[in-house]
PAFI-628625 format. One record per residue (C-alpha): residue in three letters; x, y, z. Coordinates in Angstrom, 2 decimals, padded with zeros to 5 digits. Example, Ala and Ser with C-alpha at 12.3 -4.5 7.8 and 13.67 -1.06 7.14 Angstrom:
<rec><r>ALA</r><px>012.30</px><py>-004.50</py><pz>007.80</pz></rec>
<rec><r>SER</r><px>013.67</px><py>-001.06</py><pz>007.14</pz></rec>
//
This chain:
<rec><r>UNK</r><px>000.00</px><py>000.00</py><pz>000.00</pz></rec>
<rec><r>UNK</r><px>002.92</px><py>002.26</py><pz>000.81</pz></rec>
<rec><r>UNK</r><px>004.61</px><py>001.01</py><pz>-001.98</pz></rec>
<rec><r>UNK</r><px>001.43</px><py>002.10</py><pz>-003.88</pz></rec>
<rec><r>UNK</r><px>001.37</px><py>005.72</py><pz>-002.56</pz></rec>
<rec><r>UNK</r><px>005.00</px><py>006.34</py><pz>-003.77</pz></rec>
<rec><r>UNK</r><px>003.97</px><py>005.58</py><pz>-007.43</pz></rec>
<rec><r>UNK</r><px>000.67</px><py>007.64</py><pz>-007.48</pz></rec>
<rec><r>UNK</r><px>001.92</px><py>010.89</py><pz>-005.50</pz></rec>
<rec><r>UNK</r><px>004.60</px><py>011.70</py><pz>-008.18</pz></rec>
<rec><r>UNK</r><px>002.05</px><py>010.85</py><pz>-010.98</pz></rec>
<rec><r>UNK</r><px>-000.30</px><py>013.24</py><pz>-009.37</pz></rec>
<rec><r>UNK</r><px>002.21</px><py>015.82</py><pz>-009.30</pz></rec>
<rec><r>UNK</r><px>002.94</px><py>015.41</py><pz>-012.58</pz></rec>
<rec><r>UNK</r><px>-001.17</px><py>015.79</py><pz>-014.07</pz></rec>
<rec><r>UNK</r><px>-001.31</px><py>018.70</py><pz>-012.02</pz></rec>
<rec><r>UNK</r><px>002.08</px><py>020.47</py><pz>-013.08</pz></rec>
<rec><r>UNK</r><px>000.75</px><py>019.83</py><pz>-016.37</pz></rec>
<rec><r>UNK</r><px>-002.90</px><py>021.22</py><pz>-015.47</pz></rec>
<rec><r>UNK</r><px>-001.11</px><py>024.80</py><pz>-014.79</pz></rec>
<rec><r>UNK</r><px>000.79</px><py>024.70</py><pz>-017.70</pz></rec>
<rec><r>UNK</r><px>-001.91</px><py>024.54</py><pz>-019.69</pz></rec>
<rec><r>UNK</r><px>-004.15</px><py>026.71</py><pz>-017.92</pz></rec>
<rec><r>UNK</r><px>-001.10</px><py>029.46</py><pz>-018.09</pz></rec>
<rec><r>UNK</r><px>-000.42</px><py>028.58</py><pz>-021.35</pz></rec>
<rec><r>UNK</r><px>-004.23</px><py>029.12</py><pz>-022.41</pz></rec>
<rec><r>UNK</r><px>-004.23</px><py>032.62</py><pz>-020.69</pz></rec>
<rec><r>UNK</r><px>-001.06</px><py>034.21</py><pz>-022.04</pz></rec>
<rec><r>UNK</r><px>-002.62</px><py>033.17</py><pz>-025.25</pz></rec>
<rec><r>UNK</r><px>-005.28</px><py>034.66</py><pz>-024.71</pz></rec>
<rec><r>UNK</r><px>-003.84</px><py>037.88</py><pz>-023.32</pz></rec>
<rec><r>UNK</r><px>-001.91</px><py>038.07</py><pz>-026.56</pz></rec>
<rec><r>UNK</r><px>-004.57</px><py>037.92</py><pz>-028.76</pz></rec>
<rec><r>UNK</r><px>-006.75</px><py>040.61</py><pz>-026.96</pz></rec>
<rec><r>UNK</r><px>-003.76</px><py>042.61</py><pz>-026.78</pz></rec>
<rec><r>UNK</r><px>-003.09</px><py>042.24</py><pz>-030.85</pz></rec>
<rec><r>UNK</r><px>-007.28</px><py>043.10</py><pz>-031.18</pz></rec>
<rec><r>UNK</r><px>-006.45</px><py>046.31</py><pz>-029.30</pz></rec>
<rec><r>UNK</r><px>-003.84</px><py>047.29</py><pz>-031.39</pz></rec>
<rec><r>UNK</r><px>-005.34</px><py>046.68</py><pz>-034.34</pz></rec>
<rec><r>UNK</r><px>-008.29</px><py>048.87</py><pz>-033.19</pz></rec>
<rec><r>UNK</r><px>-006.63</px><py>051.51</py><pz>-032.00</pz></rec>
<rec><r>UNK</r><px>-005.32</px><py>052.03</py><pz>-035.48</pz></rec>
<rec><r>UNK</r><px>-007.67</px><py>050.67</py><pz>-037.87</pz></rec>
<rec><r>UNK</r><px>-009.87</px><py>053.33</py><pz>-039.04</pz></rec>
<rec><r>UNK</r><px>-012.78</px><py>054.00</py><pz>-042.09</pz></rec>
<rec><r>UNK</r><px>-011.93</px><py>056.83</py><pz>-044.09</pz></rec>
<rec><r>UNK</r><px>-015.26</px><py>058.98</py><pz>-044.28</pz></rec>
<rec><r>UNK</r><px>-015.92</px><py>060.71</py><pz>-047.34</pz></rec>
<rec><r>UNK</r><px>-017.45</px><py>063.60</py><pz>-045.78</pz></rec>
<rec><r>UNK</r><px>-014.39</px><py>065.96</py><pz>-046.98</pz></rec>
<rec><r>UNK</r><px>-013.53</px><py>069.97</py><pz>-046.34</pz></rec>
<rec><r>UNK</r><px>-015.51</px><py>070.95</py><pz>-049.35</pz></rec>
<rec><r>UNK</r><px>-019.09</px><py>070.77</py><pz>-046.99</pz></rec>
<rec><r>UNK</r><px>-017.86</px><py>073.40</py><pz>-045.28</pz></rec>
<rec><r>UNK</r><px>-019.34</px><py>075.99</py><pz>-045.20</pz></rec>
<rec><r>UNK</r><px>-017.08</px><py>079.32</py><pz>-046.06</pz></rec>
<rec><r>UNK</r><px>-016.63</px><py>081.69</py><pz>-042.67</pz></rec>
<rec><r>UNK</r><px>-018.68</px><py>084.92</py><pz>-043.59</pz></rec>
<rec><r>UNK</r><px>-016.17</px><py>088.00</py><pz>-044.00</pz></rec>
<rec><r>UNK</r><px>-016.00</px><py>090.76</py><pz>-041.25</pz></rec>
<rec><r>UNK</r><px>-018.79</px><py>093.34</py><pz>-042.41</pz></rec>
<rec><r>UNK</r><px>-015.06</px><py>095.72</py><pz>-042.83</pz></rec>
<rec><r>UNK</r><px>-014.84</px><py>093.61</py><pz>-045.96</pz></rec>
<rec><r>UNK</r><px>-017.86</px><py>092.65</py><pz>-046.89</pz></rec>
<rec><r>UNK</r><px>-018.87</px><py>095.51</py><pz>-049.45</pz></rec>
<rec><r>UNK</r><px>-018.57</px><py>095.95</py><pz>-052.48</pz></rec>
<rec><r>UNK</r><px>-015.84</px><py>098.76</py><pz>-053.18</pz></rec>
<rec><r>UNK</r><px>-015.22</px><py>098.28</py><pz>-056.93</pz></rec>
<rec><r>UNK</r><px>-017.06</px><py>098.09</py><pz>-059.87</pz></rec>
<rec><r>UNK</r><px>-014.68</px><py>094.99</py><pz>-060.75</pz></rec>
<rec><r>UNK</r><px>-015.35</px><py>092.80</py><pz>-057.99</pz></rec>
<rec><r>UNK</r><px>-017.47</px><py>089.63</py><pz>-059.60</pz></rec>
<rec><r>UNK</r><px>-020.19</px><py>089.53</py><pz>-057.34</pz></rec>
<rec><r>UNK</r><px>-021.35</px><py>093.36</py><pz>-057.87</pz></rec>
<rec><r>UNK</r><px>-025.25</px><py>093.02</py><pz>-058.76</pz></rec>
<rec><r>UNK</r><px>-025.86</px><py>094.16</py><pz>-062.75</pz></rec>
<rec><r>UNK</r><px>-026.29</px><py>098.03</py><pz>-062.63</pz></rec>
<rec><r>UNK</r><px>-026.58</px><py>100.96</py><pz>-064.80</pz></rec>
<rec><r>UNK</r><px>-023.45</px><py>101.20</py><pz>-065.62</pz></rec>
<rec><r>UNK</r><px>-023.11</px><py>104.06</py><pz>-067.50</pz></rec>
<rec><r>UNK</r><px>-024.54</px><py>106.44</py><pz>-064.36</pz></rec>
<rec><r>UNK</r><px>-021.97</px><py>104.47</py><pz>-062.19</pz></rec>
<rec><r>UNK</r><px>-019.43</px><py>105.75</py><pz>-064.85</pz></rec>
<rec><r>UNK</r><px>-020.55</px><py>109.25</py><pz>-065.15</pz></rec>
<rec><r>UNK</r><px>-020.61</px><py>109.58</py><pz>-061.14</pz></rec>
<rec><r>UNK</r><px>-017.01</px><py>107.48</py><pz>-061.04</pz></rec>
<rec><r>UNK</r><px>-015.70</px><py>110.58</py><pz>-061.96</pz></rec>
<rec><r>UNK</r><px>-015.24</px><py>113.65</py><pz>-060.23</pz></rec>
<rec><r>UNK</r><px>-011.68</px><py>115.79</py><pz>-060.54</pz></rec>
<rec><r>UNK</r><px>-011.66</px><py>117.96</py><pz>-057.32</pz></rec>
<rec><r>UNK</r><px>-010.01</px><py>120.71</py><pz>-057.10</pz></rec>
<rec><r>UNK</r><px>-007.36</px><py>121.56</py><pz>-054.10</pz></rec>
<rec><r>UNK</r><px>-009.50</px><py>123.70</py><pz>-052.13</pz></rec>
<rec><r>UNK</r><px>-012.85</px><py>120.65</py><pz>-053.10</pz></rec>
<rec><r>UNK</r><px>-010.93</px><py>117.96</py><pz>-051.61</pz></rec>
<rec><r>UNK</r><px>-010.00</px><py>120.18</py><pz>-048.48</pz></rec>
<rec><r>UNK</r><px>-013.26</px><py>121.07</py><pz>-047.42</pz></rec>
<rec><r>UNK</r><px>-015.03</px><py>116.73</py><pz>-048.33</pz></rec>
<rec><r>UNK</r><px>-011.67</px><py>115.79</py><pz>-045.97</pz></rec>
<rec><r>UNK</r><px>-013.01</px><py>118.16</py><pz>-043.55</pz></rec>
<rec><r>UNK</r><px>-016.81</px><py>116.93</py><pz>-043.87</pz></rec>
<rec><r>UNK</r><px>-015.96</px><py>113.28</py><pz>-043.76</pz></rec>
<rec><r>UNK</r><px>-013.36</px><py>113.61</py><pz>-040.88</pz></rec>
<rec><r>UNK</r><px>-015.59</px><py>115.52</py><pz>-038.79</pz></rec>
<rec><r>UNK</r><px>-019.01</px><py>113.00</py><pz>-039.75</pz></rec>
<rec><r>UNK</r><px>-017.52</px><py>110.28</py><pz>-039.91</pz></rec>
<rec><r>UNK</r><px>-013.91</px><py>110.07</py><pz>-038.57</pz></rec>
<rec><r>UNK</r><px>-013.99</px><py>107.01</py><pz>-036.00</pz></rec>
<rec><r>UNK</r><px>-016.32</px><py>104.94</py><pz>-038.30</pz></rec>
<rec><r>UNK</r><px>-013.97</px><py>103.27</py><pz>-040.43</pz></rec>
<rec><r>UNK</r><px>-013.12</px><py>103.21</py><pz>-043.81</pz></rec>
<rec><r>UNK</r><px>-016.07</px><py>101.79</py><pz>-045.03</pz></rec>
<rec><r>UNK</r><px>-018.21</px><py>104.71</py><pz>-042.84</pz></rec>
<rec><r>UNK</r><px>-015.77</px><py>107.12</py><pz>-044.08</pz></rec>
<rec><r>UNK</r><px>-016.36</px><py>106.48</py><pz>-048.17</pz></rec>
<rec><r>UNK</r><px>-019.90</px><py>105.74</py><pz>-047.77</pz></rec>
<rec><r>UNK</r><px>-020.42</px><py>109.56</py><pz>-046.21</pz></rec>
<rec><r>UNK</r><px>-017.82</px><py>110.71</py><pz>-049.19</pz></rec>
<rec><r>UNK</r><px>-019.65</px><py>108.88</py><pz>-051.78</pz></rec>
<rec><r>UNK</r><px>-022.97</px><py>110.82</py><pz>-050.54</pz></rec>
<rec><r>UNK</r><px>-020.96</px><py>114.00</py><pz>-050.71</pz></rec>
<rec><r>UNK</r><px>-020.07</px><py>113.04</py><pz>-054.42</pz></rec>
<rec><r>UNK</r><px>-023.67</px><py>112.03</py><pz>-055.19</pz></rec>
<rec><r>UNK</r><px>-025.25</px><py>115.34</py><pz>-053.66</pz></rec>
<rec><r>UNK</r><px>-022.73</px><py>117.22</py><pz>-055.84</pz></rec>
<rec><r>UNK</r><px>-023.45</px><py>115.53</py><pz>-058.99</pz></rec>
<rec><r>UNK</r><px>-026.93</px><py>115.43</py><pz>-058.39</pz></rec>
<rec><r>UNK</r><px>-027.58</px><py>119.29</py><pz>-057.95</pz></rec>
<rec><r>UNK</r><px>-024.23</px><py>120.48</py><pz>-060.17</pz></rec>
<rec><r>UNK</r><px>-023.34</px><py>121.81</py><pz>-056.54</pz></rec>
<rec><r>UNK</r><px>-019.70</px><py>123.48</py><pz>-055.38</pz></rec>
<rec><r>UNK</r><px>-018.81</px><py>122.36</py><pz>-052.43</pz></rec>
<rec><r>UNK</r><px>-019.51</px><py>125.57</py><pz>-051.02</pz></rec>
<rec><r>UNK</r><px>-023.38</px><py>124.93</py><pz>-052.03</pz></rec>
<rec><r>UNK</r><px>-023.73</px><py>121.34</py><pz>-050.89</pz></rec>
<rec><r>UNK</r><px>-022.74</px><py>122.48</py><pz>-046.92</pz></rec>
<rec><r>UNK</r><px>-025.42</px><py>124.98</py><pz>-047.04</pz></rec>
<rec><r>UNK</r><px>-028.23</px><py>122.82</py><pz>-048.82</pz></rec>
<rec><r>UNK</r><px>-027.08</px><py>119.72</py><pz>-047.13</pz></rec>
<rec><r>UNK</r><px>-026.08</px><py>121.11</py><pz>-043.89</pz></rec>
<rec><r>UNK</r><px>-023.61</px><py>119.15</py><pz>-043.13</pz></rec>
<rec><r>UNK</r><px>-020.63</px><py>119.70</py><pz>-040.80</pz></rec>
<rec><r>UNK</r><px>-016.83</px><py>120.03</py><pz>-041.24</pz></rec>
<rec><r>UNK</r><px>-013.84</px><py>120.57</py><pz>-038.98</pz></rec>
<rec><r>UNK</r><px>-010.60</px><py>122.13</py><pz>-038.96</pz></rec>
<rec><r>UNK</r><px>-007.83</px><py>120.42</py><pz>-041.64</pz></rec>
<rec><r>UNK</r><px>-005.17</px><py>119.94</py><pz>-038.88</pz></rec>
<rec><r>UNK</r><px>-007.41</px><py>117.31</py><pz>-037.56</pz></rec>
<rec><r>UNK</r><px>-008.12</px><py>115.09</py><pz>-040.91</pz></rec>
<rec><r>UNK</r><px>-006.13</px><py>111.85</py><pz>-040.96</pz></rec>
<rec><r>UNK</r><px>-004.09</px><py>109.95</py><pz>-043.41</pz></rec>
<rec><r>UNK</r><px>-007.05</px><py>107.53</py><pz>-043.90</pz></rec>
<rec><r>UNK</r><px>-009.75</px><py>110.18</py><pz>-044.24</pz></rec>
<rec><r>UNK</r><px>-007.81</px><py>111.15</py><pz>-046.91</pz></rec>
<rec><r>UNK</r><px>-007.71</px><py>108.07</py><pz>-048.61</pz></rec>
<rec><r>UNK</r><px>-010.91</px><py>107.12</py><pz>-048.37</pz></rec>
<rec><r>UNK</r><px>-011.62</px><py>110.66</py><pz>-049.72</pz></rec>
<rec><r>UNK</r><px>-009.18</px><py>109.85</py><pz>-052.49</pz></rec>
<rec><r>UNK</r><px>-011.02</px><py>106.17</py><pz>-052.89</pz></rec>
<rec><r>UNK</r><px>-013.84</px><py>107.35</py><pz>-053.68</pz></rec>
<rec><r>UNK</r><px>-013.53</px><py>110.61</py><pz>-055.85</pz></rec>
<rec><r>UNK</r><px>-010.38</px><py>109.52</py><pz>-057.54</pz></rec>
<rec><r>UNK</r><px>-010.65</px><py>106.05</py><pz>-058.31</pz></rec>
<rec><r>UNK</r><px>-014.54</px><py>105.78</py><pz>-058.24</pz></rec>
<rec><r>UNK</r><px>-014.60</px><py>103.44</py><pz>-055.65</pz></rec>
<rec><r>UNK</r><px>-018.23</px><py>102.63</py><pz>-053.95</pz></rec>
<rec><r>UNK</r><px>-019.65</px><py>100.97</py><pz>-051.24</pz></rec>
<rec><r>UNK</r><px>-023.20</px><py>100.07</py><pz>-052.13</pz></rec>
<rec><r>UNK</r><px>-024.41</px><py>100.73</py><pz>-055.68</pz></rec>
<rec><r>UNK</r><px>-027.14</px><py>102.50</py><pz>-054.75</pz></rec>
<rec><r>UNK</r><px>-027.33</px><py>106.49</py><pz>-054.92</pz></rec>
<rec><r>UNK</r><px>-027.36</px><py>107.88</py><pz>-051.41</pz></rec>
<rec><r>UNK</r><px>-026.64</px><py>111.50</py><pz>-050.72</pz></rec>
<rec><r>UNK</r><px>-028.25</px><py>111.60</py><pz>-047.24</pz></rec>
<rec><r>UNK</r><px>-027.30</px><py>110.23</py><pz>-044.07</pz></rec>
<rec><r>UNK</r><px>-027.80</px><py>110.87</py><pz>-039.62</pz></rec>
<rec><r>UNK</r><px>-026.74</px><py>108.59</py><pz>-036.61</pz></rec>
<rec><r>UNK</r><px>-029.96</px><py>108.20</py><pz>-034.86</pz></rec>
<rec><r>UNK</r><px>-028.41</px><py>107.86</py><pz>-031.50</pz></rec>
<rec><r>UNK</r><px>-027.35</px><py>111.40</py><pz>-031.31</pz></rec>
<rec><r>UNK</r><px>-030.01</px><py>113.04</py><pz>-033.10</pz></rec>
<rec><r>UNK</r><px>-033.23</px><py>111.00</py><pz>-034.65</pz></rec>
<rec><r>UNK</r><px>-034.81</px><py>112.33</py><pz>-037.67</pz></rec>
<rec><r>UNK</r><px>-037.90</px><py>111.56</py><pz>-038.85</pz></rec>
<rec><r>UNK</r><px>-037.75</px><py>113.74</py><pz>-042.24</pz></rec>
<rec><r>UNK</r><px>-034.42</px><py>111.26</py><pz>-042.73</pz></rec>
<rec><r>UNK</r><px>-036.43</px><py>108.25</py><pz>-042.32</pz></rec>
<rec><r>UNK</r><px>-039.27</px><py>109.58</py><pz>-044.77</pz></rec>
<rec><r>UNK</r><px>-036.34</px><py>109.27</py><pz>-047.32</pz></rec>
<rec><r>UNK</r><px>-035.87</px><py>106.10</py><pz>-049.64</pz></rec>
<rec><r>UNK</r><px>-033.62</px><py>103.99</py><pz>-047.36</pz></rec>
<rec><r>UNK</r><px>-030.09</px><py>102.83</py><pz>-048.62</pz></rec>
<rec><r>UNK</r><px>-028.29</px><py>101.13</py><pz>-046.04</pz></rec>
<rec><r>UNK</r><px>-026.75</px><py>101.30</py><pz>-042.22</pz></rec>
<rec><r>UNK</r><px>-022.73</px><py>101.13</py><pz>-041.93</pz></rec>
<rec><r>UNK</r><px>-021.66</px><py>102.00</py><pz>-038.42</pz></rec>
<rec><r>UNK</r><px>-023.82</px><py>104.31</py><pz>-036.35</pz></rec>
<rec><r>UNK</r><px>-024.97</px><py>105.96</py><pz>-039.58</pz></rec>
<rec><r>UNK</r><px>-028.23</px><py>105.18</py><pz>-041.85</pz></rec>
<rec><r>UNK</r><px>-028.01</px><py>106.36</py><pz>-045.78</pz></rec>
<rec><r>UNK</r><px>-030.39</px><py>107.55</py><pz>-047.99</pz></rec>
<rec><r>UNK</r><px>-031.49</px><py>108.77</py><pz>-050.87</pz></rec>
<rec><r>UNK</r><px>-033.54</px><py>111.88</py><pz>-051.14</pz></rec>
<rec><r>UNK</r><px>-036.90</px><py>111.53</py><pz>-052.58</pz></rec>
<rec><r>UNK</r><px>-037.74</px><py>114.51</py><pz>-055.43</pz></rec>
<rec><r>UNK</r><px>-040.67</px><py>115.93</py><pz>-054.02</pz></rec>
<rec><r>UNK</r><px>-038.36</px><py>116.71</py><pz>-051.11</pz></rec>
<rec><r>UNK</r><px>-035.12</px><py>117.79</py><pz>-052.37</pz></rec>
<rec><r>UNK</r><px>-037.69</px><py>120.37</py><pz>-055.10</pz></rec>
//
């Protein structure tokens, strides 16, 4: 019986060596092959089709966003020979002074957007009456300031408009009034053009400007 004991001990230790060789075996392969699916799905990846083209184009800063030139491609069809006729204007010395003057003091800390669309109403007013310069501050009573005051963009803006025939809307406008510092109600009876800063733009209707 002893004899029997020594024999079957050993051969039990041997099945059960071999048990947890297996069983370790089985688990490390296992881990391996969870490990390699974890890999592979951390890199693996569907290209999507959805692409860069969908989207959609940031609108431009409203700075930017007129139109300035009778060139640019998306200027709406117009009469293009009154946008001619009004594109130009040779002012004189003492002219381009005193619109300087006017659009500095109306329209000095609006930009240079603000600051052509008040020169293109001087310009328009002008035209529209065959006024001097003189004439249009007294019909249009519109104020100026002192020359030493005008800055460098003032003057181009001045410069954009008269010289090279630049414009902001297509529309005429030869009116305009900020609201916040003094409302107008004869303004607002006008044919609206458009708002750029703290200014609103019109267009004088006939039956007022006879």
């Amino acid at each position: 019986m002893i004899r029997r004991l020594h024999i079957f001990c050993p051969i039990c230790i041997i099945c059960i060596a071999l048990l947890i060789s297996c069983v370790f075996a089985f688990n490390s392969n296992a881990s391996e092959e969870g490990t390699e699916e974890h890999s592979n799905a951390s890199v693996s990846y569907t290209e999507d089709s959805w692409s860069a083209s969908r989207i959609a184009v940031p609108a431009m800063a409203q700075e930017t966003s007129a139109v300035l030139t009778l060139e640019e491609s998306d200027v709406e069809e117009t009469n293009t020979e009154e946008l001619a006729t009004t594109a130009e204007y040779q002012l004189t010395d003492y002219e381009r002074e005193f619109v300087e003057r006017i659009v500095m003091c109306e329209a000095g800390g609006e930009g240079t957007r603000g600051q052509m669309m008040v020169a293109q109403c001087i310009k328009e007013g002008m035209l529209r009456f065959g006024y001097s310069i003189d004439e249009y501050v007294v019909n249009y009573q519109v104020h100026y300031t002192s020359y030493s005051n005008v800055t460098d963009e003032v003057r181009e803006s001045v410069s954009r408009v008269f010289d090279d025939g630049e414009r902001v809307v297509d529309e005429r406008a030869d009116l305009w009034y900020n609201p916040a510092i003094t409302p107008s109600q004869w303004h607002e009876e006008q044919q609206y053009v458009t708002t750029v800063g703290s200014h609103r733009f019109f267009w004088m209707d006939d039956n007022s400007a006879a």
